[in-house]
N, C-alpha and C positions, 0 to 999 in steps of 0.2 A: 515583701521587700526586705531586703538584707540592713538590717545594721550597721551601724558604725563598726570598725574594730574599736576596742578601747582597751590602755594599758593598763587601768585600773583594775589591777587583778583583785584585790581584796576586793572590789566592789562587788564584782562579778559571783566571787567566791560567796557572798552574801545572798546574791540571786539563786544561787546553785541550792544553799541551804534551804533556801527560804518556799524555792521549790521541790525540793524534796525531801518536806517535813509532813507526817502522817497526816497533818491536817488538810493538806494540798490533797493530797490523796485520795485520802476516803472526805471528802466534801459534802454536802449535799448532791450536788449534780455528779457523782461521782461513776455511774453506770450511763451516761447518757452516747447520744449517737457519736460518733466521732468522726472528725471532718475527712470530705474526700481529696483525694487527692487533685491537683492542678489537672488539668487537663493535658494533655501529648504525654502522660505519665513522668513516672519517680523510678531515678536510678538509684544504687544501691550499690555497693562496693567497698571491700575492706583489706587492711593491708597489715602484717603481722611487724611491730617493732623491734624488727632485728636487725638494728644497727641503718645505716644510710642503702639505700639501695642500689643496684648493680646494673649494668646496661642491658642486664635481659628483661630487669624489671620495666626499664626505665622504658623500651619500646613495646614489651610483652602488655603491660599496663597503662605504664602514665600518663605516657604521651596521648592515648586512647582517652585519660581520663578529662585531661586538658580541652580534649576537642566537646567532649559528651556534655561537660558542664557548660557550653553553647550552642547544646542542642537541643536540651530538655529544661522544663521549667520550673522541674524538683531535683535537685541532686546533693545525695549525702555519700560523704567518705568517711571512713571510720580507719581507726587506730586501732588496731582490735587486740587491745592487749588481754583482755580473758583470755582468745584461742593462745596468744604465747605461752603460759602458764602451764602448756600440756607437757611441757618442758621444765626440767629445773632455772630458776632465773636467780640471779643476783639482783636484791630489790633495787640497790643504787645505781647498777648497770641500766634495769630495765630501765629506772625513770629516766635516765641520762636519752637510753634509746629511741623512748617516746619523743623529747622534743628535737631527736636527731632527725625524728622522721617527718614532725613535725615542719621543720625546718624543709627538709627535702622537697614534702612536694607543694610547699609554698614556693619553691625556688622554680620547683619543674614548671609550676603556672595556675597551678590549683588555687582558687580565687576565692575568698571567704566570701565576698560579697554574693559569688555567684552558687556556690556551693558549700553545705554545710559538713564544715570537718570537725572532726571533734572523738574524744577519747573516750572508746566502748567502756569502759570501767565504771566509767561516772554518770552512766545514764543506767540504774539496776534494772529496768525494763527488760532488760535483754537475757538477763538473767533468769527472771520470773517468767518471762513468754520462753524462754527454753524450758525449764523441768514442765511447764503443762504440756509442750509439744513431745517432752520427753516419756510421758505418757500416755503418750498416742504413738509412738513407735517403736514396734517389735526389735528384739535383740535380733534374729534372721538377720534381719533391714538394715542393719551396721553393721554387723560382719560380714556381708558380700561387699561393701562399698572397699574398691581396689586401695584406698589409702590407708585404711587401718591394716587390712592384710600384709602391706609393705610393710607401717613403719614399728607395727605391733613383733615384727619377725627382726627389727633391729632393735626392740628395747626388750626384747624376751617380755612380751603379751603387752607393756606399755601402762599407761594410767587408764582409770577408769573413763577421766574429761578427755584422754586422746581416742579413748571408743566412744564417747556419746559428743564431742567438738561439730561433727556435721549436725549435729541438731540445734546447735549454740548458732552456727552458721546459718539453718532453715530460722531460727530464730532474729535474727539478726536481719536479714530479707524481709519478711511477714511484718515485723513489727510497723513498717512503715507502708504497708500495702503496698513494697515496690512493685513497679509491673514490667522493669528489663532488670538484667544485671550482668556485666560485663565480665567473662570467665575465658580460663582458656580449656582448652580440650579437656586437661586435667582434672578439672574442676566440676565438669557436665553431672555429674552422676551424681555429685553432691547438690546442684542447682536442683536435680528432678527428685531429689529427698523434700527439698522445700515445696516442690509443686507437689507431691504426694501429699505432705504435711494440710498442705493448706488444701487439697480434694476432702482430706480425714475431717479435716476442722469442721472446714464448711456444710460434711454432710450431717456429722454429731451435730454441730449445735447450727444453724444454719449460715449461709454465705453472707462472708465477713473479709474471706483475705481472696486476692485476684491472686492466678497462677502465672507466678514472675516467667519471663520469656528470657532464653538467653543470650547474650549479644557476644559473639565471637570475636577476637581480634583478626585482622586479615592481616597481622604484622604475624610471618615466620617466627617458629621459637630460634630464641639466639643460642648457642653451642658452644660449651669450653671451648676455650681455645686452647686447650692443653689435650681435652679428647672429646673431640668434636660428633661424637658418636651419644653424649649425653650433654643435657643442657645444661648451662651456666647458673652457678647458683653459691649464693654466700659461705654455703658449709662447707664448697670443697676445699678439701687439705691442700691442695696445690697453689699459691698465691696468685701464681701468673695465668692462672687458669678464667679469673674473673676481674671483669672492670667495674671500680666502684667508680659513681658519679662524681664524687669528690676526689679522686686521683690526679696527682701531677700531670701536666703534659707529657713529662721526662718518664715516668710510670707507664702511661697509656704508650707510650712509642716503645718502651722495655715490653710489655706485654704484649703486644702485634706484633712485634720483630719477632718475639720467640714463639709464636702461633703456630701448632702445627698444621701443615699442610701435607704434601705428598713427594713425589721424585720426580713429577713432571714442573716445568716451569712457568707452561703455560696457562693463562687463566680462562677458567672456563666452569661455569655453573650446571653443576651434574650433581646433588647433592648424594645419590646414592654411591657415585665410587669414588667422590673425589668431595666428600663431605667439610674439609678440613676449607680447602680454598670455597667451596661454595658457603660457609660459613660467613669467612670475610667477606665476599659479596654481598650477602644477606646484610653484613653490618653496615659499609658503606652504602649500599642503596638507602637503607635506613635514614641512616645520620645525614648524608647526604640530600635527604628526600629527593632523589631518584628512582627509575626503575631499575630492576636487575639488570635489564637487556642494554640499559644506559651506563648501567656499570662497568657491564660484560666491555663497553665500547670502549670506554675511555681507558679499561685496563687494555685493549689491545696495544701490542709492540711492547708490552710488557712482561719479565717476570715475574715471579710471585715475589722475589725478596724487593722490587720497585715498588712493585701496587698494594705492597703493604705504608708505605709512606703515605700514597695517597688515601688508605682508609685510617691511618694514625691520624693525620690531618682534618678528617671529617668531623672523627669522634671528638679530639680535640676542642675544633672549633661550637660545635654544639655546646661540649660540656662544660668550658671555662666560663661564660657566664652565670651555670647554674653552679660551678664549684663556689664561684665569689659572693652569689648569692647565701649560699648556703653556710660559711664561713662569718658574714656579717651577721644572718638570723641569728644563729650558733651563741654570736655577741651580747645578746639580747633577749635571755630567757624567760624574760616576766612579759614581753608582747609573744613572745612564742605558746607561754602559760593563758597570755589575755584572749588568743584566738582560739585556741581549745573551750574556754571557760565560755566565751560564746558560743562557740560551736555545739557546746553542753546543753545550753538553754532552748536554740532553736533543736534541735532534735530530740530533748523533753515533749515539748510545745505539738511535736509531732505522736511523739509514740506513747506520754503517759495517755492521753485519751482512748486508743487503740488498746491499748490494757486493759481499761477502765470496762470496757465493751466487752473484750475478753471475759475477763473477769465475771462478768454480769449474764454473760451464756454459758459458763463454766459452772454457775452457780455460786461464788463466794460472794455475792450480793446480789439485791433483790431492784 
C-alpha cells in the first residue's frame, strides 16, 4: 500500500539517512532471503534528466507509462540521473532538471500512490549491483551493443561510464527482480544485456534474478518535423524541429505550420515516400487518440497547410493541462523534493534486501 505523499522534506530526509546508515545495512539479518515480488509482476522503467520532455517522449514513453502503472501491481520509475553523468553536467542545471522532470511526469499522470518514483542517485544499490554485474561482463559484450559504437564515434571513444552505462541499466532492472520493462526498438539489445546478465548470475551463484521480458510500445516513433527522416529528440539544433510538453499554444501552431512535408497537397499515410505528412498523421492519431485511417478521414478535402491546424489543435488540446500542471508543481519544490524522498524509501524497502542476498552468494558475507 502506497503512503501518504508528505511535504515534510526534512523528515523524510531523516528516513533516507536513517536507512541508509551502515548499521541498517550490514544488520544482523543482513544476508537473509529477500521478498518476492507481487504477483502479475514488477515493471521497471527509467528516464534521463534532461530538461522537461518532448512529444516523442511523451507518446514514445509516458503515455505507456500512465497506463502500465494500472496494470501491474509493482511499478517503479526512476530519474536516472547516474546514466546522465556519461555527459558533462552543470551540477545546478542538473538538479534544476531533476525536479523539472519530476514535475513532468507527475503532470503526465504518473501516480505516487500507484507507482514508485524516485531519484536513482539516492538509492546506492544500483551502483553496487552494477560494478558486481560489471564483472560478469566481457569487454566484447559492450563494444558490439550499437549505442556505444554511435555515440563513442561522436565523442572520439567517450567516457568510460558511457561504455560500461548498459550495465548500470542491467543493473538497474535486476535490482528489483523486474519481470517486464518497457523499451523501444532502440533499446532491445540493452534489455537482452540484462537478460544475459541475470542467465550469468543465476548460473555462478544460483537463481536469484527472473529474465525481464520486453514490453514494446505499439505507439510509432515520432519524427522531426524539421527532417522527418530521423526522430524527434531534445538535442537537435533546429528548435522547430521538436515539441516540448510545456510549449506555448502560439509555439506548437509555429512549429506544425513550419513542419516539413512534400510538394503534394494531399494527405495521405505512406510513411516511406511521403514520410513528412505521414508523420503528422502519426501525431494526430496520437494526440487525438484515434486511428491513422480516422485521421487519414477527417484530413480528407484537405490540404496539408489545413490539416496542419487540425493536428496543432490536438497537440494543443492534450498538452495545456499538463503545461499548467507542470508550471504549478515547478512552484513548489520542497513537495516535488517530498515525493522523490518517498519514492527513495519505498524502492530501498525493495532493493536493499536484493543486495543483501546478492551480496551473500557473491560471497561478501556469510
Amino acid at each position: 500500500m502506497a503512503l501518504p505523499v508528505r511535504t515534510d522534506f526534512k523528515h523524510l530526509l531523516r528516513l533516507i539517512q536513517k536507512f541508509n546508515s551502515p548499521r541498517r545495512v550490514l544488520s544482523a539479518g543482513a544476508c537473509t532471503e529477500s521478498k518476492k515480488p507481487a504477483g502479475g509482476g514488477r515493471i521497471f522503467s527509467g528516464i534521463q534528466p534532461t530538461g522537461v520532455p518532448h512529444l516523442g517522449n511523451y507518446l514514445g514513453a509516458l503515455e505507456n507509462w500512465v497506463a502500465l502503472q494500472n496494470q501491474y501491481p509493482s511499478v517503479l520509475y526512476s530519474i536516472v540521473d547516474l546514466h546522465s553523468i556519461t555527459q558533462p553536467q552543470d551540477p545546478a542545471q542538473l538538479r534544476s532538471n531533476i525536479l523539472d522532470m519530476a514535475a513532468s511526469l507527475l503532470a503526465c499522470g504518473i501516480d505516487p500512490e500507484k507507482a514508485i518514483l524516485f531519484q536513482q542517485s539516492q538509492v546506492s544499490e544500483h551502483a553496487e549491483l552494477s560494478w558486481i554485474l560489471s564483472c560478469l561482463t566481457s569487454m566484447p559484450r559492450l563494444r558490439h551493443l550499437p549505442q556505444w559504437k554511435m555515440k563513442s564515434k561522436q565523442k572520439n571513444e567517450g567516457s568510460v561510464g558511457l561504455y560500461t552505462y548498459p550495465v548500470l541499466q542491467a543493473a538497474d532492472i535486476l535490482l528489483y527482480k523486474s519481470t517486464h520493462v518497457p523499451v523501444g526498438e532502440d533499446q532491445v539489445q540493452h534489455l537482452e544485456l540484462a537478460q544475459d546478465l541475470a542467465r550469468i548470475f543465476n548460473k555462478s551463484y544460483g537463481d536469484l534474478f527472473p529474465e525481464p521480458s520486453a514490453l514494446l510500445s505499439s505507439i510509432r516513433k515520432v519524427k522531426s518535423l524539421r527532417d522527418p527522416y530521423t526522430k524527434m529528440s531534445k538535442s537537435d539544433p533546429q528548435s522547430m524541429a521538436t515539441i516540448a510538453i510545456t510549449d506555448s499554444p502560439d509555439d506548437i501552431a509555429l512549429k506544425v505550420r513550419r513542419a516539413v512535408t512534400d510538394f503534394s497537397s494531399e494527405v495521405t499515410f505512406d510513411p516511406e515516400t511521403r514520410p513528412g505528412v505521414s508523420n503528422l498523421l502519426t501525431i494526430h492519431a496520437a494526440m487525438a487518440m484515434i486511428s491513422v485511417e480516422e485521421a487519414v478521414a477527417q484530413a480528407r478535402g484537405l490540404d496539408t497547410g489545413a490539416y496542419k491546424t487540425l493536428v496543432t489543435e490536438a497537440v494543443i488540446q492534450r498538452f495545456t493541462p499538463i503545461r499548467e500542471e507542470i508550471e504549478r508543481l515547478r512552484s513548489d519544490p520542497v513537495h516535488l523534493e517530498g515525493v522523490l524522498a518517498q519514492g527513495t524509501l519505498r524502492a530501498r524497502e525493495l532493493a536493499a534486501p536484493v543486495l543483501r542476498e546478492v551480496r551473500q552468494r557473491v560471497g561478501f558475507c556469510s
